[in-house]
N, C-alpha and C positions, 0 to 999 in steps of 0.2 A: 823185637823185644816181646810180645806179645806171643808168638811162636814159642819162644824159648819157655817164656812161665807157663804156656797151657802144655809144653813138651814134659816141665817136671810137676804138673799138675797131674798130669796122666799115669807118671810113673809114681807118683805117690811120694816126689821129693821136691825140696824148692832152691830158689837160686835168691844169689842178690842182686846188689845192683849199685849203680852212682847218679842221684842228683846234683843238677849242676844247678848253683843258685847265681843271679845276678842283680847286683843292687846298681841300679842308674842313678846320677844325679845327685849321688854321694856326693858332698863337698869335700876339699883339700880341709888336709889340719885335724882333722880329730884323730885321735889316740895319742900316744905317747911313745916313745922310740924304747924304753923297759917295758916295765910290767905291766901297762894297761894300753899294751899296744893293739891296734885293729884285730893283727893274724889269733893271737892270745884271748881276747874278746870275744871274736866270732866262737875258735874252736872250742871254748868253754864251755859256752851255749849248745852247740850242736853236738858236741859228744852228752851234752843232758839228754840228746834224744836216745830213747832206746833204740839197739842197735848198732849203733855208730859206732864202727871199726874204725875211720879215719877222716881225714882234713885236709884239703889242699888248697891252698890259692895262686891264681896266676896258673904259669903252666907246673906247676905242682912237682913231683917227682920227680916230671921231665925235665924239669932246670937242668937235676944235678947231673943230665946226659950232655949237656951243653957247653960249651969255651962262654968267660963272660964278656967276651965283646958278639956273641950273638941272644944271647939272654937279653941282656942291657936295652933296656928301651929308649930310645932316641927323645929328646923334647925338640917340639918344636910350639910354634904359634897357632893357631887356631884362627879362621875368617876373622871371628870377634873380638883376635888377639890376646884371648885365653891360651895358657900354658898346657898344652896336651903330650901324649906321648905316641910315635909312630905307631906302635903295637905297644900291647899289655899282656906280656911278659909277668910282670910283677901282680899281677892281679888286683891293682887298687891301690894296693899299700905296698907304699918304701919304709925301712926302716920303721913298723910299726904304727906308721902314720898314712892315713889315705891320700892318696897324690890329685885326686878328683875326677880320676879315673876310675869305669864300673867299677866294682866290687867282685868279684868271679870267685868263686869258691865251690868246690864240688865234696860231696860227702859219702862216703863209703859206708854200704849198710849190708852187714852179713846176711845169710840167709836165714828163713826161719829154722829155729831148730825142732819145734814140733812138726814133723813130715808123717806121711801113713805108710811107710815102712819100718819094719824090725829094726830094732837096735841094740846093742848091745850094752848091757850096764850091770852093776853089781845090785845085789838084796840086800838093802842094807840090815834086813834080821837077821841073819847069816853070813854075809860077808863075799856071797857066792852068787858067780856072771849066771846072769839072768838074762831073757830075753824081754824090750820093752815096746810092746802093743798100743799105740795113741789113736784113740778111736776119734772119730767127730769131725769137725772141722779142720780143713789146714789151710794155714793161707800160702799159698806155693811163691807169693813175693809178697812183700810190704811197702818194696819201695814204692809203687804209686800212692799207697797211704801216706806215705812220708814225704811226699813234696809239700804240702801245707803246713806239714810241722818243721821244714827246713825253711819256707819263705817266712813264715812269723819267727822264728827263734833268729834270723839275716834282719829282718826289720824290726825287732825287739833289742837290739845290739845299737842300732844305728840310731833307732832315736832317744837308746839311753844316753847314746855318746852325742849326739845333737843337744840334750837336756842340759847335760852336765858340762857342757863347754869345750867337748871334745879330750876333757883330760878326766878320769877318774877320781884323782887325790883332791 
């Protein structure tokens, strides 16, 4: 990772990147199976963040490469005789509701687009391609800035839905 951003720091372009956030200890029951379900909750909040191209939970996109009897997450009992799942496939939440399982959710943040190379754009006095020169600073990633604002915007969801009794309405 580090390689890669000082590689398009050098060249005077930047890259993105994916934080993975994981909430432990989430209890079963909060959300709702519509509109104010967990997956809709969290990605509301995290596409607030600037940046954010995208939202996944569980194994994300990769589900839909999947047959669902290997997606499917198996329940079983727990030492303590709590309800668990073999694997977490689903990332937390069934049917818009948290199963009591982590929370897994990864977030997709473009690159920046102020980089120190040429670009191409129009003049808006004239109407006519222009060359455009960003002098200064450039941050060649953000996403390490962005893990803090993806762990508060993950824990600002979860103890709204802890407040509120786990249902919105």
């Amino acid at each position: 990772m580090l390689a890669e951003i000082e590689a398009a720091a050098y060249e005077g372009d930047s890259v993105g990147g994916v934080v993975e956030c994981v909430a432990a200890g989430v209890p079963a029951g909060l959300g709702e199976p519509m509109f104010g379900g967990m997956e809709s909750r969290v990605a509301s909040v995290m596409f607030g963040v600037p940046a954010v191209r995208g939202v996944e939970f569980g194994l994300g996109f990769a589900a839909s490469q999947l047959p669902g009897s290997r997606h499917n997450d198996p329940f079983a009992a727990d030492a303590g005789g709590r309800i668990v799942t073999g694997t977490n496939n689903h990332g937390g939440i069934l049917g818009g509701i948290t199963s009591g399982m982590p929370l897994v959710c990864r977030v997709a943040f473009k690159p920046t687009a102020s980089v120190g190379q040429p670009q191409q754009s129009v003049d808006l006095r004239d109407g006519k391609p222009t060359e455009l020169n960003i002098v200064g600073r450039h941050d060649p990633c953000i996403v390490p800035r962005a893990v803090p604002c993806v762990e508060a915007a993950m824990a600002a969801v979860v103890l709204d839905s802890l407040l509120d009794g786990g249902n919105p309405t």
